[in-house]
C-alpha angles and dihedrals in degrees: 000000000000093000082067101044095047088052096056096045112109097234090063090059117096104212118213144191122269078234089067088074096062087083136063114266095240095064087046078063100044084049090049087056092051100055094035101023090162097041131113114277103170138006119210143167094266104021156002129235130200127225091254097055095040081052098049089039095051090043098056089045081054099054085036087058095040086068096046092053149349124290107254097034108113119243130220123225127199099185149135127233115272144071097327091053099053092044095054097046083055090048099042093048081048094063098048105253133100129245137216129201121230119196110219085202090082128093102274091237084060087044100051094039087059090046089046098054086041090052086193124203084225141015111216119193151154115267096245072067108044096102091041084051092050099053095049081054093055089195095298101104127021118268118215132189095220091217096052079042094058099037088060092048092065096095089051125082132290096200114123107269119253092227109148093231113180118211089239097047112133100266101171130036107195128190124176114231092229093054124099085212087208 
Protein backbone atom coordinates (compact mmCIF):
# COMPACT_ATOMS: atom_id res chain seq x y z
CA UNK A 1 0.00 0.00 0.00
CA UNK A 2 1.45 3.66 0.02
CA UNK A 3 1.27 3.90 3.53
CA UNK A 4 3.82 1.38 3.37
CA UNK A 5 5.83 2.62 0.92
CA UNK A 6 5.94 6.06 2.32
CA UNK A 7 7.02 4.52 5.75
CA UNK A 8 10.17 2.62 4.36
CA UNK A 9 11.51 5.64 2.14
CA UNK A 10 14.52 7.11 3.54
CA UNK A 11 13.27 10.75 3.69
CA UNK A 12 10.50 9.68 6.17
CA UNK A 13 13.40 8.28 8.79
CA UNK A 14 14.48 10.63 11.60
CA UNK A 15 18.16 9.76 12.17
CA UNK A 16 19.57 10.05 15.80
CA UNK A 17 22.82 10.03 17.88
CA UNK A 18 24.31 6.59 19.49
CA UNK A 19 24.10 8.85 22.47
CA UNK A 20 20.32 8.76 22.17
CA UNK A 21 20.42 5.20 23.52
CA UNK A 22 21.82 6.02 26.62
CA UNK A 23 18.33 6.86 27.79
CA UNK A 24 15.25 5.08 28.24
CA UNK A 25 12.55 5.26 24.81
CA UNK A 26 10.01 6.76 26.52
CA UNK A 27 11.92 9.92 27.21
CA UNK A 28 13.10 9.86 23.14
CA UNK A 29 9.29 10.27 22.85
CA UNK A 30 8.63 13.08 25.75
CA UNK A 31 11.82 15.16 23.87
CA UNK A 32 10.17 14.62 20.51
CA UNK A 33 7.14 16.26 21.93
CA UNK A 34 8.93 18.87 23.04
CA UNK A 35 10.50 19.88 20.00
CA UNK A 36 7.20 18.90 17.60
CA UNK A 37 4.73 19.03 19.80
CA UNK A 38 2.07 19.26 16.82
CA UNK A 39 3.70 16.65 14.49
CA UNK A 40 2.64 13.59 13.49
CA UNK A 41 3.41 10.76 16.03
CA UNK A 42 1.47 7.85 14.67
CA UNK A 43 -0.48 7.08 11.75
CA UNK A 44 -3.26 4.69 12.02
CA UNK A 45 -6.50 3.30 10.04
CA UNK A 46 -8.81 5.62 11.62
CA UNK A 47 -6.59 8.40 12.87
CA UNK A 48 -3.35 10.24 13.42
CA UNK A 49 -1.81 11.43 16.71
CA UNK A 50 0.92 14.18 17.37
CA UNK A 51 3.96 13.88 19.71
CA UNK A 52 2.38 16.07 22.11
CA UNK A 53 -0.94 14.04 22.48
CA UNK A 54 0.82 10.44 22.45
CA UNK A 55 2.94 12.09 25.22
CA UNK A 56 -0.03 13.54 27.37
CA UNK A 57 -1.90 10.52 26.70
CA UNK A 58 0.96 8.10 27.77
CA UNK A 59 1.67 10.17 30.63
CA UNK A 60 -1.84 10.15 32.18
CA UNK A 61 -2.00 6.31 31.56
CA UNK A 62 1.24 6.42 33.49
CA UNK A 63 0.01 8.26 36.58
CA UNK A 64 -3.40 6.15 36.02
CA UNK A 65 -1.15 2.84 36.31
CA UNK A 66 1.06 4.22 39.17
CA UNK A 67 -2.10 3.99 41.36
CA UNK A 68 -3.14 0.43 40.26
CA UNK A 69 0.81 -1.20 41.24
CA UNK A 70 4.31 -0.61 42.13
CA UNK A 71 6.92 0.84 39.73
CA UNK A 72 9.28 -2.10 38.66
CA UNK A 73 6.44 -5.02 38.66
CA UNK A 74 5.96 -6.09 35.33
CA UNK A 75 2.67 -5.60 33.76
CA UNK A 76 0.60 -8.03 31.32
CA UNK A 77 -1.05 -6.85 28.34
CA UNK A 78 -3.99 -8.69 26.34
CA UNK A 79 -4.29 -6.20 23.24
CA UNK A 80 -4.58 -5.76 19.89
CA UNK A 81 -2.52 -3.74 17.84
CA UNK A 82 -3.65 0.00 17.55
CA UNK A 83 -3.90 3.56 19.63
CA UNK A 84 -4.55 1.91 23.31
CA UNK A 85 -1.32 -0.39 22.92
CA UNK A 86 1.01 2.09 22.17
CA UNK A 87 -0.21 4.15 24.66
CA UNK A 88 0.09 1.69 27.32
CA UNK A 89 3.88 0.39 26.35
CA UNK A 90 4.75 4.17 26.65
CA UNK A 91 2.85 4.32 30.07
CA UNK A 92 3.91 1.44 31.39
CA UNK A 93 7.84 2.20 30.51
CA UNK A 94 6.88 5.75 32.15
CA UNK A 95 6.18 4.42 35.27
CA UNK A 96 9.18 2.40 35.63
CA UNK A 97 7.98 -1.31 35.18
CA UNK A 98 8.11 -3.84 32.11
CA UNK A 99 5.12 -5.43 30.02
CA UNK A 100 4.41 -8.57 28.45
CA UNK A 101 2.12 -9.32 25.90
CA UNK A 102 -0.18 -12.05 26.25
CA UNK A 103 -2.05 -13.46 23.02
CA UNK A 104 -5.54 -14.34 23.84
CA UNK A 105 -5.37 -16.45 20.99
CA UNK A 106 -3.57 -19.21 23.14
CA UNK A 107 -5.09 -22.03 24.98
CA UNK A 108 -5.96 -20.37 28.36
CA UNK A 109 -3.60 -23.34 30.48
CA UNK A 110 -0.77 -21.97 28.41
CA UNK A 111 -2.08 -18.56 29.23
CA UNK A 112 -2.33 -18.85 32.89
CA UNK A 113 0.79 -20.79 33.18
CA UNK A 114 2.56 -17.81 31.55
CA UNK A 115 0.61 -15.33 34.03
CA UNK A 116 1.38 -17.39 36.57
CA UNK A 117 5.39 -17.49 36.01
CA UNK A 118 5.10 -13.65 35.31
CA UNK A 119 3.39 -13.26 38.25
CA UNK A 120 2.39 -9.51 36.87
CA UNK A 121 1.27 -6.24 39.44
CA UNK A 122 -1.73 -5.66 36.70
CA UNK A 123 -3.29 -7.19 34.15
CA UNK A 124 -4.27 -4.54 31.22
CA UNK A 125 -6.97 -5.75 28.17
CA UNK A 126 -9.35 -5.00 25.75
CA UNK A 127 -12.77 -5.19 26.86
CA UNK A 128 -13.84 -8.34 24.40
CA UNK A 129 -11.02 -9.80 27.22
CA UNK A 130 -11.84 -8.60 30.16
CA UNK A 131 -13.52 -11.86 31.45
CA UNK A 132 -10.98 -13.83 30.00
CA UNK A 133 -8.39 -11.24 32.04
CA UNK A 134 -10.22 -11.66 35.21
CA UNK A 135 -10.22 -15.19 35.42
CA UNK A 136 -6.47 -15.60 34.74
CA UNK A 137 -6.26 -13.02 37.89
CA UNK A 138 -7.98 -14.88 39.77
CA UNK A 139 -8.40 -12.23 41.95
CA UNK A 140 -4.55 -11.85 42.76
CA UNK A 141 -3.59 -8.42 40.48
CA UNK A 142 -6.02 -5.79 39.20
CA UNK A 143 -7.46 -6.23 35.83
CA UNK A 144 -8.11 -3.18 33.79
CA UNK A 145 -10.14 -2.63 30.14
CA UNK A 146 -7.59 0.00 28.71
CA UNK A 147 -10.42 1.98 27.05
CA UNK A 148 -12.59 2.32 30.19
CA UNK A 149 -8.58 3.07 31.87
CA UNK A 150 -7.86 5.93 29.64
CA UNK A 151 -11.08 7.39 29.53
CA UNK A 152 -10.88 7.81 33.25
CA UNK A 153 -7.28 9.37 32.98
CA UNK A 154 -8.49 12.22 31.22
CA UNK A 155 -8.90 14.57 34.46
CA UNK A 156 -4.95 13.64 35.57
CA UNK A 157 -1.64 15.44 34.08
CA UNK A 158 -0.30 15.31 31.28
CA UNK A 159 3.21 16.55 32.43
CA UNK A 160 5.78 14.37 31.72
CA UNK A 161 6.15 12.01 34.82
CA UNK A 162 9.36 12.53 37.31
CA UNK A 163 10.27 8.12 37.32
CA UNK A 164 13.98 7.65 37.62
CA UNK A 165 14.11 4.99 34.24
CA UNK A 166 17.35 3.85 33.54
CA UNK A 167 18.31 2.98 29.59
CA UNK A 168 19.06 -0.27 30.56
CA UNK A 169 16.03 -0.82 32.62
CA UNK A 170 14.35 -4.16 31.87
CA UNK A 171 11.32 -2.83 28.81
CA UNK A 172 9.84 -6.56 27.45
CA UNK A 173 9.28 -9.49 29.19
CA UNK A 174 8.79 -12.60 26.31
CA UNK A 175 7.67 -16.00 26.86
CA UNK A 176 7.07 -18.62 24.01
CA UNK A 177 4.17 -20.05 24.15
CA UNK A 178 5.87 -23.79 23.74
CA UNK A 179 8.11 -23.29 26.46
CA UNK A 180 7.53 -24.57 29.89
CA UNK A 181 9.59 -21.17 31.07
CA UNK A 182 10.59 -23.00 33.97
Amino acid sequence: SRARQNLRSPETFTPFHVAACDQPIHRRLEEQAARRPEETAVILPSQTVTYAELNGAANRAARLLAELQESGQPVALMLRQGYESIVWVLAILKAGCSYAPLDQRLPSATLQAMVDDLGPGALLVDRRYLDLGHKLAANRFPVDDVEAALRSADDLSAQNLDCPVSADALAYVFRPSGSPGR
